[in-house]
N, C-alpha and C positions, 0 to 999 in steps of 0.2 A: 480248472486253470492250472498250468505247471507251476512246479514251484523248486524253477530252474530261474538261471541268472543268467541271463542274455545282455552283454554290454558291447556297445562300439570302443572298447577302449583299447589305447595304446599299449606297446608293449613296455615295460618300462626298463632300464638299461640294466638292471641289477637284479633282471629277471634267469632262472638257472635252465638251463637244456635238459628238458626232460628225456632218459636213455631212452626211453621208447614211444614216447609221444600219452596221447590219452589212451587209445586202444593202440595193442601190439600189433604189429605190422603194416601200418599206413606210413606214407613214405614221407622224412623229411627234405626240406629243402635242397640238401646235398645231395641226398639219394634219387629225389625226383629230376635235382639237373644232370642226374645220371641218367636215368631211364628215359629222358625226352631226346638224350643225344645219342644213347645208343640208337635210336629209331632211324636215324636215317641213313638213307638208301636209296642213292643216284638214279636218278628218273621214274624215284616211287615218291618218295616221302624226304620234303628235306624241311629243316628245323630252322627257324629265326629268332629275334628278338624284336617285342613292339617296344621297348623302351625298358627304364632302369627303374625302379621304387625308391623311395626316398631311404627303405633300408639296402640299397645297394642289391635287388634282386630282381632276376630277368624276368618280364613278362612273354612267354612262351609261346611262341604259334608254331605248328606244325601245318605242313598244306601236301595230301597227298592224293596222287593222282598218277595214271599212266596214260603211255602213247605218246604220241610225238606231239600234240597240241601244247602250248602252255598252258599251267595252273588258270591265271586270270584268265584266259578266254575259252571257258569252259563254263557253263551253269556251275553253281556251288552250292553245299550246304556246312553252314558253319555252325559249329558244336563249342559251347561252350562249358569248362565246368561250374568248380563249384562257385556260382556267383553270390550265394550267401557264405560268406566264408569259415563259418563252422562246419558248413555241413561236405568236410571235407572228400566227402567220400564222392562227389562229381569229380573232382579232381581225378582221382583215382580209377575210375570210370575210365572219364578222356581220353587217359594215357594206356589204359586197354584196349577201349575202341581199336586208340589208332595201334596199338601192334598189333592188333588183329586184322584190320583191314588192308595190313605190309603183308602180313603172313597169307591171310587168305586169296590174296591178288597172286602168287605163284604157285597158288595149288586147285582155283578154285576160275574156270573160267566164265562164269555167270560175275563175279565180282569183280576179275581182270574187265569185264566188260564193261561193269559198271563205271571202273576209275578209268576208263578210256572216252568215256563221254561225261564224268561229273568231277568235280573236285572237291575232295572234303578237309576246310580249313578247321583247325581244333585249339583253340586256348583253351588247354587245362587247365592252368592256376591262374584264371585271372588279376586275384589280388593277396603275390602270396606275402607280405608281410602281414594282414589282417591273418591269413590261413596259419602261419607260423605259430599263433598264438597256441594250435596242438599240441606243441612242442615246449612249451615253455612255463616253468615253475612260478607260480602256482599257476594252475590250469584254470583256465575261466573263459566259456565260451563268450569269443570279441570277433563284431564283423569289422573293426573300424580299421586302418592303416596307422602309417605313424607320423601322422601329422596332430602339430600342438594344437586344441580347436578351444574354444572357448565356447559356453552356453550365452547367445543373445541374454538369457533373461535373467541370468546371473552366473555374470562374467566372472566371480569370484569361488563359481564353487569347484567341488574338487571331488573325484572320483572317489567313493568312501570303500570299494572293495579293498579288502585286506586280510590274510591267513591266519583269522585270531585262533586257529584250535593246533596250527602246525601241523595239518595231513598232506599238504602242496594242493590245496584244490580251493576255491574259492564254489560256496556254495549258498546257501542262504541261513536265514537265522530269525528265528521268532520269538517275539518279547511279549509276554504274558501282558494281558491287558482286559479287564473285562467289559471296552469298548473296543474293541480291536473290530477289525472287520473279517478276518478270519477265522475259521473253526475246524475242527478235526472232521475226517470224514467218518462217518457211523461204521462203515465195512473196515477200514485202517486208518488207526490214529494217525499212520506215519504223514501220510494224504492230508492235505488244507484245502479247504472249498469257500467260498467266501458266504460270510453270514447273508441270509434272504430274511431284513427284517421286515416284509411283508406276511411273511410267513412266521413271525414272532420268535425268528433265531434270534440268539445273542452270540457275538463274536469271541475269541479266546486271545485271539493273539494281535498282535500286528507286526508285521512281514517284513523283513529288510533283505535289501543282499549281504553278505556278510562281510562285514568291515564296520568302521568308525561313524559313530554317529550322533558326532558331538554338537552339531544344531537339530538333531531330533528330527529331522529329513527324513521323508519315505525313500523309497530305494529310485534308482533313475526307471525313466517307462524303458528299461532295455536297451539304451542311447548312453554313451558317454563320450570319453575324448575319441578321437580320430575321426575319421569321415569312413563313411562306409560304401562300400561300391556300389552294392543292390539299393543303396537309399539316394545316388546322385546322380540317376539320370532324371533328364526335364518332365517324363510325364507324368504326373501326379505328384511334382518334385515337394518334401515335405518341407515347404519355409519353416526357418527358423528351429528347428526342431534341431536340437542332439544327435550327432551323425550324418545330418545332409551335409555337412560343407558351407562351406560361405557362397558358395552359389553352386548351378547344376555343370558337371563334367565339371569340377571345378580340378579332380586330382587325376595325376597321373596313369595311374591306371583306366576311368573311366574316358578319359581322353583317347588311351591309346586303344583301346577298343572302341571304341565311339567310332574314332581316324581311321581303324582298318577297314570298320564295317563300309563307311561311307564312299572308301578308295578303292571299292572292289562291289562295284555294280552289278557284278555274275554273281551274286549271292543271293538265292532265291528262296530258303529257311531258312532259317535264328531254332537252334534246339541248346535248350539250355537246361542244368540243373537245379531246383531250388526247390523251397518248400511252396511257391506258389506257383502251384504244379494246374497245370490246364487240361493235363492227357485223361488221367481219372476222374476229375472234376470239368468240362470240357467250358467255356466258355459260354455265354449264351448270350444272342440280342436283344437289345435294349431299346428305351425309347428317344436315343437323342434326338434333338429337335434342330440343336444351333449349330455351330460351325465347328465349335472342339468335340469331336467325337473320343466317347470316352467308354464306348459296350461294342463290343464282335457288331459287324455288319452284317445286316440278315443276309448278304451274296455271297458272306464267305461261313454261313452256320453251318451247311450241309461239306462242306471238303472239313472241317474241325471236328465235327461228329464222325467222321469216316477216319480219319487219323486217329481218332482217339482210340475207337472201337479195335484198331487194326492194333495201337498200342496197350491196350487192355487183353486183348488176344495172345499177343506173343507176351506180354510181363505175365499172365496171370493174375492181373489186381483186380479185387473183388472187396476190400477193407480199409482202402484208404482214408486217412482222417483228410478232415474240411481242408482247402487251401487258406492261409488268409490273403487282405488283399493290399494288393502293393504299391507300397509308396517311392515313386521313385526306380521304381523296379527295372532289372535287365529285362526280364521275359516281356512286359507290358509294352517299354519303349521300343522293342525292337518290333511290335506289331503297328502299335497307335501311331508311333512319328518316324519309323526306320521305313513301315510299309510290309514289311518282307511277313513271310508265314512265319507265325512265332510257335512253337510248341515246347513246353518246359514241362519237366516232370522231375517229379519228386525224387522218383529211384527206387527207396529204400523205406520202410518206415515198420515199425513194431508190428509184426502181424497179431490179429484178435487169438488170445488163446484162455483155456478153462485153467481155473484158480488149481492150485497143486492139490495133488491129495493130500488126506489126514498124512504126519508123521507119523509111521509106524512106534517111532520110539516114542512118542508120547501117548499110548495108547488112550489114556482120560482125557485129552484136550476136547473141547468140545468147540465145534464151531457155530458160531452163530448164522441163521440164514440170514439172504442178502436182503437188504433195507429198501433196493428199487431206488438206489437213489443213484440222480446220472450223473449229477454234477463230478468231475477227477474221476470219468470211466476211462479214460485215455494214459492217467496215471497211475490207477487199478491194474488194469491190463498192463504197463509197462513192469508192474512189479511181478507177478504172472508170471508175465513173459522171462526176466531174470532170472526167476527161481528156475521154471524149467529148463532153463540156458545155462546153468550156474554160472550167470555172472553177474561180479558185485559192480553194484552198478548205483544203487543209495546208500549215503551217509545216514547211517541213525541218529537222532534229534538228540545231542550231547551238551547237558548244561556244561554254562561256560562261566567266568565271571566277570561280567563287560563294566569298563568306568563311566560308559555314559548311559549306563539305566543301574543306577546303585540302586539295592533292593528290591527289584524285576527280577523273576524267570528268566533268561536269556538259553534259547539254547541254539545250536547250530547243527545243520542237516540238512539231506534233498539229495536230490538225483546230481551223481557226480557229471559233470561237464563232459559234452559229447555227444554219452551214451544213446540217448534218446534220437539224436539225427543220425547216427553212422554204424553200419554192424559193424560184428565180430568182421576181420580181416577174411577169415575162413568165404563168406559170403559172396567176395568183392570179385570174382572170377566168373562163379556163374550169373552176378549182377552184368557182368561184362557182358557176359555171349549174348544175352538175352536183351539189352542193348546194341550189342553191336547186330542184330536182329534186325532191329527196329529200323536202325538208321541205313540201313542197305535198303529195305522197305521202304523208307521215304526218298533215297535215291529212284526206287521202280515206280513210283508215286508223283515221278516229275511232268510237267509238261513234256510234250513231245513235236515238233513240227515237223509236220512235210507237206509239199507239194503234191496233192491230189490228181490235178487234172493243171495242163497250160498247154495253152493250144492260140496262133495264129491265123487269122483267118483274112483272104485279100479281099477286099470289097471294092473293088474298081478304084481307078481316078490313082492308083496309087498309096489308099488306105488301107491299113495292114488294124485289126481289131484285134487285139490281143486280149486271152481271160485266162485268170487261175483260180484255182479254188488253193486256200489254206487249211487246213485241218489241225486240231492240236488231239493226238491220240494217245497222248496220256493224260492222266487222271485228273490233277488237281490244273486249275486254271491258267491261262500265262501268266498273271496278277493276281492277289491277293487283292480283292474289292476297296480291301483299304489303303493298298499300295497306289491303288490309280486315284484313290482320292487326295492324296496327301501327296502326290507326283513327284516319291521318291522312288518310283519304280520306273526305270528306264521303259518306254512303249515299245510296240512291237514297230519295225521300220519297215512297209513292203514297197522294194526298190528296181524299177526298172531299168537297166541299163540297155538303151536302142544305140542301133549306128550311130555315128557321129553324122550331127549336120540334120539329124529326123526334127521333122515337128510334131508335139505336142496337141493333138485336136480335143483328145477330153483323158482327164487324168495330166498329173503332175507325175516327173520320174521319182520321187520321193513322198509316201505317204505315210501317216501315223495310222495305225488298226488300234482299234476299243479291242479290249483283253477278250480270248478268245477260251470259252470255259473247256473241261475235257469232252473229249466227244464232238464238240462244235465245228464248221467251220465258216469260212468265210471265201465270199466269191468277190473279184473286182476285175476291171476291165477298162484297157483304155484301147483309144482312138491314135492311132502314130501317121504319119507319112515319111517313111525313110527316102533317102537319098533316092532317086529315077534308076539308075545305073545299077547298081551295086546293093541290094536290100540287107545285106547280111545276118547276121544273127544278134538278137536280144535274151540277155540274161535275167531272169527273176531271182532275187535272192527276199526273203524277209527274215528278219532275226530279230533279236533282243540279247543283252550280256547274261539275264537271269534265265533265259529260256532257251539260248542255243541257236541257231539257222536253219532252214534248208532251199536250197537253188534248183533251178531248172535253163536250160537254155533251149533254142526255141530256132528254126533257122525261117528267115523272111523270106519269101517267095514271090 
């Protein structure tokens, strides 16, 4: 278990700007509304606002695409960043993607190709006054915005983080206790594992975030003031809980992505950043029985294991830790209740590496062999990984003198805010290419329609039989299984346009098509009587906003 400090909390007014953020070179807010507006470029990529944060900061869309078609009526895939707002580094992502997909569209005509038939819509900073919080003295990873929230269940309490050692970092703090429920880990005391008194451990400590803790309070479950974006949408929305909100979409921000998603029907994947990543970890079906479905649909398990794999291929991930699972989550809602293909990945995360060698300078140190014990292997490896990174990256456990445990141990340490979700800056370029990879990929990965065969045929009396066959020859389905069940997926329309004044003998000029998988197609056929005189020509078109058109016309005889 880490023993990092995760809180939705606010930023507070008397908070100082940090000169460079947590780690060097990730962009802040000024700099990023730099980078999103240098991006645009008349009839590639142009820049907007979904609305203002209650700290007066834009919410970001970028929508780029080429040719003469507009944006909205083009299939789409929208990329969203960082929707857990520490893990800054989606953010960062985003806004490489899309200079790369500006850049590469005038040099690269397999991709010009690509933006002439798709659109790719991109909120990098979803939520950025939660994300700000990088930037700001003392550092303390917060998913929340900066709304005043109160705890249903005591309304009176109050955020107990506070910078009792003066390093600007807010980190945690352990009070010696010989009921505590935590203990040192046998390979590094630095490390807390919690006591297993099935196993006749006895605990050392007990764990706070570090600040004030003058009713004796455990530390908040990683929830405090503000509302958090990744925790306010409806599906699996966490009631009551610290950081939902006072109800779901309740703020700003998830409103205005909510509104964009739902105003723009041609959007046919949700790829998002978070730690509850689907791509290395792929989803898998479940057994719902009732009406709220809540596990991947077995119709859509095979196109989610093929994306995944495709995404495992070009990242190289082979070590990913566990996803957890989400409450309220962007990635989740945009499958279970939006419909759309949702795939969300992590990105970035510590890779497994061997403990450093002996110190040469201490040539008598002697190390102990490992203990086999798994519990804090995640935070083992994190420490590992800094050494060979040289970066400082944990607090050592620093007694301190705290007023509200007189004559307790107190001391303060843990892995400084960040480090663990976001690399070194050095990283974030080839993070990019190898994402912007992927998402070209899922562009080539779309439905495809055409018209196979349409053909008219006179059968006496004046009756003209008309048939076509539909074909979808790309990959992935016209719908996501769970799109047609939850009929937030616009259907496929296949429409015939006869003479004026034709009758109708079998078939209607407008019919709805059941989603058509890759590879599949579909045949249909009607019965017409055009005008005696004059038979002219009938046009086939079928389409959808998430899957594009294709037409045929047809001359009567």
């Amino acid at each position: 278990m880490a023993i990092v400090a995760v809180g939705t909390c606010c930023l507070s007014s008397d908070s100082i700007v940090a000169e460079h953020g947590a780690i060097r070179g990730y962009s802040n807010y000024n700099t990023f509304y730099h980078e999103v507006f240098s991006l645009a470029k008349p009839g590639l990529c142009e820049w907007s606002s979904l609305g203002k944060t209650l700290g007066g900061r834009e919410i970001f869309l970028l929508s780029i695409t080429a040719g003469p078609a507009a944006a909205a009526d083009k299939p789409a895939i929208l990329i969203v960043g960082n929707v857990h707002a520490p893990q800054l580094m989606g953010s960062e992502l985003a806004v490489r993607i899309a200079r790369r997909l500006v850049e590469r569209a005038g040099k690269d005509a397999a991709v010009k190709d690509l933006l002439d038939r798709f659109t790719f819509y991109i909120i990098p900073r979803p939520s950025p006054d939660a994300s700000n919080a990088f930037f700001q003295r003392p550092l303390r990873e917060c998913e929340g915005n900066l709304r005043k929230t109160r705890d249903a269940r005591d309304p009176d309490a109050k955020e107990p983080a506070e910078d009792l050692n003066g390093d600007g970092l807010i980190t945690m703090m352990r009070v010696a206790d010989d009921t505590g429920r935590w203990m040192t880990h046998p390979d590094d005391p630095r490390i807390l594992i919690q006591a297993n008194h099935d196993k006749a451990e006895h605990g050392q400590y007990d764990l706070y975030v570090e600040g004030r803790h003058d009713d004796d309070t455990p530390p908040r479950d990683g929830w405090g003031d503000g509302v958090a974006f990744n925790h306010n949408f409806p599906f699996r929305y966490p009631y009551f809980k610290p950081g939902a909100g006072p109800n779901a979409v309740s703020e700003i921000e998830t409103r205005a992505v909510a509104d964009f998603a739902f105003d723009h029907p041609n959007i046919a994947i949700v790829f998002s950043f978070t730690p509850e990543d689907n791509l290395t970890h792929p989803w898998h079906p479940g057994g719902d029985s009732g009406r709220a479905k809540t596990s991947l649909q077995q119709d859509d398990a095979a196109e989610f294991e093929h994306v995944a794999e495709k995404y495992r291929a070009i990242h190289g991930a082979s070590d990913a830790p566990d996803s957890p699972a989400g409450e309220g989550s962007f990635s989740e809602w945009a499958y279970f209740q939006y419909g759309r293909w949702s795939f969300a990945a992590r990105g970035w995360w510590i890779p497994k590496v061997d403990p450093p060698p002996p110190d040469p300078k201490k040539p008598d140190e002697k190390r102990k062999p490992p203990s086999g014990e798994t519990r804090g292997a995640e935070q083992l490896n994190a420490l590992n990984w800094m050494a060979r990174e040289k970066i400082d990256g944990f607090v050592p456990w620093t007694p301190i003198q705290h007023p509200d445990f007189p004559g307790r141990k107190v001391e303060v340490g843990g892995f400084k805010p960040f480090v663990l979700l976001n690399p070194p800056a050095k990283e974030l370029e080839p993070l990019a290419e190898t994402h912007t990879d992927f998402v070209l990929e899922l562009a080539r990965l779309m439905p495809r329609l055409t018209i196979q065969e349409a053909r008219a045929e006179p059968l006496g009396g004046g009756i003209q039989r008309i048939t076509v066959t539909v074909a979808n020859t790309g990959y992935l389905p016209t719908s996501s299984a769970m799109g047609q069940l939850s009929g937030e997926v616009f259907p496929l329309l296949l429409r015939l346009d006869a003479p004026k004044g034709s009758q109708y003998l079998k078939g209607t000029p407008r019919t709805e098509l059941e989603r058509i998988r890759g590879g599949d197609k579909v045949r249909w056929t009607w019965l017409i009587r055009p005008p005696e005189r004059k038979p002219g020509q009938a046009t086939i078109r079928v389409s959808a906003p998430a899957v594009g058109f294709a037409s045929a016309t047809l001359e009567l005889k």
